[in-house]
ZAMARFI-152449 format. One record per residue (C-alpha): residue in one letter; x, y, z. Coordinates in Angstrom, 1 decimal, m for minus. Example, Ala and Ser with C-alpha at 12.3 -4.5 7.8 and 13.67 -1.06 7.14 Angstrom:
# residues 2
A / 12.3 / m4.5 / 7.8 $
S / 13.7 / m1.1 / 7.1 $
***
This chain:
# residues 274
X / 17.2 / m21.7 / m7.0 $
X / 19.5 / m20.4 / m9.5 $
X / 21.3 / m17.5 / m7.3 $
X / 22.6 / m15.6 / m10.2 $
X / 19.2 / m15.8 / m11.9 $
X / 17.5 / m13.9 / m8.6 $
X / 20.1 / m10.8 / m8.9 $
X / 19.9 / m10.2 / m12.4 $
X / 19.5 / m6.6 / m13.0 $
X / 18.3 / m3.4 / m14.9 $
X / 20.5 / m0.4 / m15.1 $
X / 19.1 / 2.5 / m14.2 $
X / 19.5 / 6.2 / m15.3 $
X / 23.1 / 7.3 / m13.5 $
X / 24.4 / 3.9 / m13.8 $
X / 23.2 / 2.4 / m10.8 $
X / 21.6 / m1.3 / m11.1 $
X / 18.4 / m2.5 / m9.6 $
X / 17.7 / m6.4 / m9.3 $
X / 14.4 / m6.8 / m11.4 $
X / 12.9 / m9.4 / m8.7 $
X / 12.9 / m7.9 / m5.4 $
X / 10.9 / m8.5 / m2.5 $
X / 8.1 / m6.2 / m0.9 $
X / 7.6 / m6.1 / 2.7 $
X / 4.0 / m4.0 / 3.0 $
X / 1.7 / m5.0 / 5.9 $
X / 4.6 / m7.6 / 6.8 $
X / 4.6 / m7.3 / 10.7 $
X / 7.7 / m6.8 / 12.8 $
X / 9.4 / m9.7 / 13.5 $
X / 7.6 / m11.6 / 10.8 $
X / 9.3 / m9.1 / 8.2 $
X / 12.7 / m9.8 / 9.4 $
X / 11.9 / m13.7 / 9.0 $
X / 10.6 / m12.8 / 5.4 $
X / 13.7 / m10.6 / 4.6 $
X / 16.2 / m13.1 / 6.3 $
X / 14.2 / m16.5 / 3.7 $
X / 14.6 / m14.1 / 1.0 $
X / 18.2 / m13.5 / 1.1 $
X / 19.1 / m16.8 / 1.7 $
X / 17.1 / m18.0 / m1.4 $
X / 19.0 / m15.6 / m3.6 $
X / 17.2 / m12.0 / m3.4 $
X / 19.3 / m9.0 / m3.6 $
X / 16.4 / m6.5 / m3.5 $
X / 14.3 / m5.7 / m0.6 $
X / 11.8 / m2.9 / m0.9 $
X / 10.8 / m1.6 / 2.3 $
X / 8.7 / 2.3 / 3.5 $
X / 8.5 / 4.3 / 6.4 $
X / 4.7 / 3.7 / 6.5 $
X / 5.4 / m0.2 / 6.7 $
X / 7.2 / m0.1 / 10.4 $
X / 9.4 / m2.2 / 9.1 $
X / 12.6 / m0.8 / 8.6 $
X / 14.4 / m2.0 / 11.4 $
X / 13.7 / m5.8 / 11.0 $
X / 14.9 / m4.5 / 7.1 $
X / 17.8 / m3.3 / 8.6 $
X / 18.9 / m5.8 / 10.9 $
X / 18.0 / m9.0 / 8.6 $
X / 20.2 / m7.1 / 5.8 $
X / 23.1 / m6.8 / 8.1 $
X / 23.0 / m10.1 / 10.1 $
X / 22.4 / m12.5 / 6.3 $
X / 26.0 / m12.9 / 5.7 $
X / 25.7 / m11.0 / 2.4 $
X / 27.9 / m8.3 / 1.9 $
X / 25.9 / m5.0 / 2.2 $
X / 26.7 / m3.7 / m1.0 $
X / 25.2 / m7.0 / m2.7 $
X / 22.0 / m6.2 / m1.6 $
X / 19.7 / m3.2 / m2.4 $
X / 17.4 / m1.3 / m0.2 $
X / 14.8 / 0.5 / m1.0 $
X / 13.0 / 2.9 / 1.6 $
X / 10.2 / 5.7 / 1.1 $
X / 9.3 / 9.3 / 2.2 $
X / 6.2 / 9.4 / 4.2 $
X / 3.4 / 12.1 / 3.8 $
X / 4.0 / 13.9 / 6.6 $
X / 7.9 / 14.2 / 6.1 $
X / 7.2 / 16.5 / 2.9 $
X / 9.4 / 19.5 / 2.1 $
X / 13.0 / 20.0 / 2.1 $
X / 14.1 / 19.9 / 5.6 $
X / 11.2 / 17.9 / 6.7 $
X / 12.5 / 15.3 / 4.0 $
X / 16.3 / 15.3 / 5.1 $
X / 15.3 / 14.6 / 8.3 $
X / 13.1 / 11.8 / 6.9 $
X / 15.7 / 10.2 / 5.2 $
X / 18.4 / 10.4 / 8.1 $
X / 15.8 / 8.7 / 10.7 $
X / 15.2 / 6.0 / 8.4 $
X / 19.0 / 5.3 / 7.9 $
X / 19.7 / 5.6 / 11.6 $
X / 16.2 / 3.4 / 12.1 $
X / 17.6 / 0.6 / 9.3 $
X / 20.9 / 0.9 / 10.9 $
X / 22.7 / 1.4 / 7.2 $
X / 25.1 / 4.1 / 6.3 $
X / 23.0 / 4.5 / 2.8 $
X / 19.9 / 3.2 / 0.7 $
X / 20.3 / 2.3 / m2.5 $
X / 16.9 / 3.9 / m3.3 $
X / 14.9 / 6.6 / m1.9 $
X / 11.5 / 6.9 / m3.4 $
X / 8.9 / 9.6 / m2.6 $
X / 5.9 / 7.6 / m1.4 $
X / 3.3 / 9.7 / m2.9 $
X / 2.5 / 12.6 / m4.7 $
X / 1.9 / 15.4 / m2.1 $
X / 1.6 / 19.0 / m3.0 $
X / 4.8 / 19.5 / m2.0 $
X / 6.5 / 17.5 / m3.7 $
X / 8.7 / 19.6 / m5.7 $
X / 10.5 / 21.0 / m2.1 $
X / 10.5 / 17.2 / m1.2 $
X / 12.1 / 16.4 / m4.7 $
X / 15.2 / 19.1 / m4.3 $
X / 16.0 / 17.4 / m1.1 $
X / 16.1 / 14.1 / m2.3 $
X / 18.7 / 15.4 / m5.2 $
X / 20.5 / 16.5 / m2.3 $
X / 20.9 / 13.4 / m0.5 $
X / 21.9 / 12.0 / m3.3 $
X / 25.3 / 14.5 / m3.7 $
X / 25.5 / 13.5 / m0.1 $
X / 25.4 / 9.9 / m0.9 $
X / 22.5 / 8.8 / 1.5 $
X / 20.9 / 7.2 / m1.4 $
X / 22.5 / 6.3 / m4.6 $
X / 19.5 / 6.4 / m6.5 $
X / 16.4 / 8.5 / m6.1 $
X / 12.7 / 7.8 / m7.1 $
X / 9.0 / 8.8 / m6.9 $
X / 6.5 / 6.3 / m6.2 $
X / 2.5 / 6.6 / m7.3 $
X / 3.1 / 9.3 / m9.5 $
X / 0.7 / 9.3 / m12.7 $
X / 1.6 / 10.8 / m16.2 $
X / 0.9 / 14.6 / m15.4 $
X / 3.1 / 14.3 / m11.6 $
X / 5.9 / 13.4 / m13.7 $
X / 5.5 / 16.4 / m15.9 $
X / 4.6 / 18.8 / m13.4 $
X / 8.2 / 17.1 / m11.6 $
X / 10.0 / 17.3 / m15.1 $
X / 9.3 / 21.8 / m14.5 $
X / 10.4 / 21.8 / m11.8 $
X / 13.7 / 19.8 / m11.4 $
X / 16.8 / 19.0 / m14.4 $
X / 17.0 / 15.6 / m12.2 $
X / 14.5 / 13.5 / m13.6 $
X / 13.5 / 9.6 / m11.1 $
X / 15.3 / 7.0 / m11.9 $
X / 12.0 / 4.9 / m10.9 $
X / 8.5 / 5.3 / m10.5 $
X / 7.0 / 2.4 / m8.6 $
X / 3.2 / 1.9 / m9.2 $
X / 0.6 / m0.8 / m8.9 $
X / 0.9 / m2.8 / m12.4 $
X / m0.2 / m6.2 / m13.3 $
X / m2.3 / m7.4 / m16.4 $
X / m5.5 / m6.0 / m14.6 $
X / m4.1 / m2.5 / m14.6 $
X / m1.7 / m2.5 / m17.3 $
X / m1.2 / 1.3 / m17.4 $
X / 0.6 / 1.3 / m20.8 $
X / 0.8 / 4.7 / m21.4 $
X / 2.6 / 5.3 / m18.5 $
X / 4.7 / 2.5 / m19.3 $
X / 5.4 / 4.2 / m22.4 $
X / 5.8 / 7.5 / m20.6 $
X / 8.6 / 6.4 / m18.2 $
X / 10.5 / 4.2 / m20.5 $
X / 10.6 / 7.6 / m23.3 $
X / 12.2 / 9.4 / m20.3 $
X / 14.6 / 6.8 / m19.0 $
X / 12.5 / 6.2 / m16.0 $
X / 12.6 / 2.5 / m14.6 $
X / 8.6 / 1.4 / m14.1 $
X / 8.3 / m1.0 / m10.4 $
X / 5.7 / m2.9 / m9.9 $
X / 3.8 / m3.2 / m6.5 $
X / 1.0 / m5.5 / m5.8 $
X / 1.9 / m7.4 / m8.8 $
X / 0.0 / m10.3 / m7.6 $
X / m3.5 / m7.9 / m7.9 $
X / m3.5 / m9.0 / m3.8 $
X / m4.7 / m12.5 / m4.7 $
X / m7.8 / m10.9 / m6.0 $
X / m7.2 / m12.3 / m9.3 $
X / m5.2 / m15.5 / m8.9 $
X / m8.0 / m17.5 / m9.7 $
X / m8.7 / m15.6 / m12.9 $
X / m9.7 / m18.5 / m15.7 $
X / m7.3 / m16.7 / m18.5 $
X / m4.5 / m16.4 / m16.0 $
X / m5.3 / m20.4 / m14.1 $
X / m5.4 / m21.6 / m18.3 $
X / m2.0 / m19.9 / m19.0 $
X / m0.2 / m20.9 / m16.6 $
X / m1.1 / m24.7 / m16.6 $
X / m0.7 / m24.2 / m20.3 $
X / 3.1 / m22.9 / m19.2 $
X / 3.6 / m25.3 / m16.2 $
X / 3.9 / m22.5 / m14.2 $
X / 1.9 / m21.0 / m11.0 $
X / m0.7 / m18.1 / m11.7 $
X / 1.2 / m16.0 / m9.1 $
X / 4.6 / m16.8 / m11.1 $
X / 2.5 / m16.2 / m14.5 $
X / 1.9 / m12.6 / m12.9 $
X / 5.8 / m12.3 / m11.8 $
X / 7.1 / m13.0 / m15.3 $
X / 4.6 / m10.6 / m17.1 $
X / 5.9 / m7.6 / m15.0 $
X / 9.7 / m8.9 / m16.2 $
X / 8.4 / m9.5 / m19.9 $
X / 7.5 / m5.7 / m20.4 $
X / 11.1 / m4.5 / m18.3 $
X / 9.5 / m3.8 / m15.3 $
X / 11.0 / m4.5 / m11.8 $
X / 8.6 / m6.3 / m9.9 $
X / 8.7 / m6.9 / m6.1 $
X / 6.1 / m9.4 / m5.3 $
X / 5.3 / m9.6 / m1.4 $
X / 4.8 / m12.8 / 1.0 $
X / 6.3 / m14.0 / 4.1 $
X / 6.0 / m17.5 / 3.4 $
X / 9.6 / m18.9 / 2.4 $
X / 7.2 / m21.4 / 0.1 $
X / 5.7 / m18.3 / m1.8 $
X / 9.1 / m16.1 / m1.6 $
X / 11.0 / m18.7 / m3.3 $
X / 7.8 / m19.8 / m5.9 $
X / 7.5 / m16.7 / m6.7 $
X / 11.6 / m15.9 / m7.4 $
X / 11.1 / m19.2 / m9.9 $
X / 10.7 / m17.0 / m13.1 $
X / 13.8 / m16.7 / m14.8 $
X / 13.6 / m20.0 / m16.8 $
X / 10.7 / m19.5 / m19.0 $
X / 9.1 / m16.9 / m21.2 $
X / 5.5 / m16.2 / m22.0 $
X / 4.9 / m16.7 / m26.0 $
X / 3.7 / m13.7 / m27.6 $
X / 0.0 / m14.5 / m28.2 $
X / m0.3 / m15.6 / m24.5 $
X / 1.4 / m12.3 / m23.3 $
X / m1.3 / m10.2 / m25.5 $
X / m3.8 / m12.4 / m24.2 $
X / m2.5 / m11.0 / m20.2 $
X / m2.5 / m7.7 / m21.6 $
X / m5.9 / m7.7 / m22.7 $
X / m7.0 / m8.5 / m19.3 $
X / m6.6 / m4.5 / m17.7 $
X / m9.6 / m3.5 / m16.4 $
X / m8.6 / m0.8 / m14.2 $
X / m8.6 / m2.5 / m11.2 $
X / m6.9 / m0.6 / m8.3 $
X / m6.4 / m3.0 / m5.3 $
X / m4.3 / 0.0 / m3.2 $
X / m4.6 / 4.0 / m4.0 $
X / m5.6 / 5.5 / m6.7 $
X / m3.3 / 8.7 / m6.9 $
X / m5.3 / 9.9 / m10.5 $
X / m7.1 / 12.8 / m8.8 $
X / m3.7 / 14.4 / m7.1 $
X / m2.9 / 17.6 / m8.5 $
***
């Protein structure tokens, strides 16, 4: 695998750069996680995207420190839970997680969903950034009208908003949204949870491409600038599914994918949070 390929990056709002290909580590077990995270550095990742939520962040932590990579060749990613919402609530959130990773700072810190206080939750996480606890800051979940009713409240827009996005939720308005205001669009579940691998239009493209349907969905996150953190603790799949920086998808084939959005919501749907 082509290292350099693996840590290309987007620049974010503020300067700071985010790998486009990072990898996910939801519902990845402890111990198993810190295998994943360990195969995925060694195959060339420099992003690892990891939450509270997951009970994770200590195999995150210790594979990050013990894979020979420098630590500030590698970004981390970690969320706010529900329950840590507010300001002090949300300081104290952030400083467990960085004593639980055992790092000094995360390169992201994302709010994990849109709670109603999110605005109290948001003028900590500016704070920690000042503080340098995380060098970039982020909302995760947040629909169209969160990131206007976040835009009243704060001068500090996200530099990311990580969502569920793949051709069978394409979400293109938000897309448009976020990239008007300078706001990197992430992409979890890319891989629709395997629920539409076997999808005839997505199996005919990629034979067509000589490509993998799960690679097919990788690269059409990447084609529309999105960062995209496919999940999998199989070094097989983590390093398949890194193998997407040598092709493109032709135009008519990528409208063909984007076609394909259905609505389909394989983890929350945060539409109906006001």
């Amino acid at each position: 695998m082509d290292l350099q390929s693996t840590s290309r990056t987007a620049k974010l709002a503020g300067g700071v750069e985010i790998p486009w290909l990072g990898l996910g580590v939801w519902q990845s077990p402890r111990g198993v996680a810190y295998r994943a995270v360990l195969d995925a550095i060694e195959l060339g990742y420099r992003h690892i995207d990891t939450a509270k939520i997951y009970g994770n962040e200590a195999d995150v932590g210790r594979a990050v420190r013990e894979s020979g990579v420098p630590r500030d060749q590698i970004f981390v990613t970690t969320k706010l839970w529900n329950a840590d919402h507010g300001y002090e609530q949300a300081k104290r959130a952030c400083a467990k997680s960085l004593t639980t990773l055992g790092l000094d700072y995360v390169d992201l810190y994302l709010i994990h969903w849109p709670e109603k206080a999110r605005s109290e939750s948001w003028r900590a996480l500016v704070e920690l950034k000042r503080e340098g606890k995380c060098r970039a800051i982020g909302v995760s979940n947040f629909t169209i009208a969160h990131l206007d009713d976040l835009a009243r409240s704060s001068d500090e827009a996200p530099a990311v908003n990580q969502v569920e996005l793949h051709p069978f939720l394409f979400q293109k308005a938000l897309l448009d949204r976020c990239v008007k205001a300078k706001i990197q669009l992430e992409a979890y579940s890319p891989l629709t949870r395997g629920q539409r691998l076997t999808h005839p239009t997505i199996v005919a493209i990629a034979k067509k491409l000589g490509r993998t349907p799960a690679q097919l969905l990788v690269r059409w996150a990447i084609e529309h600038e999105v960062v995209v953190i496919p999940k999998s603790v199989h070094r097989a799949r983590i390093e398949e599914n890194a193998n997407v920086f040598d092709f493109a998808i032709p135009p008519e084939e990528l409208a063909e994918l984007d076609a394909l959005d259905e609505g389909l919501r394989t983890c929350w749907d945060p539409s109906d949070v006001v």
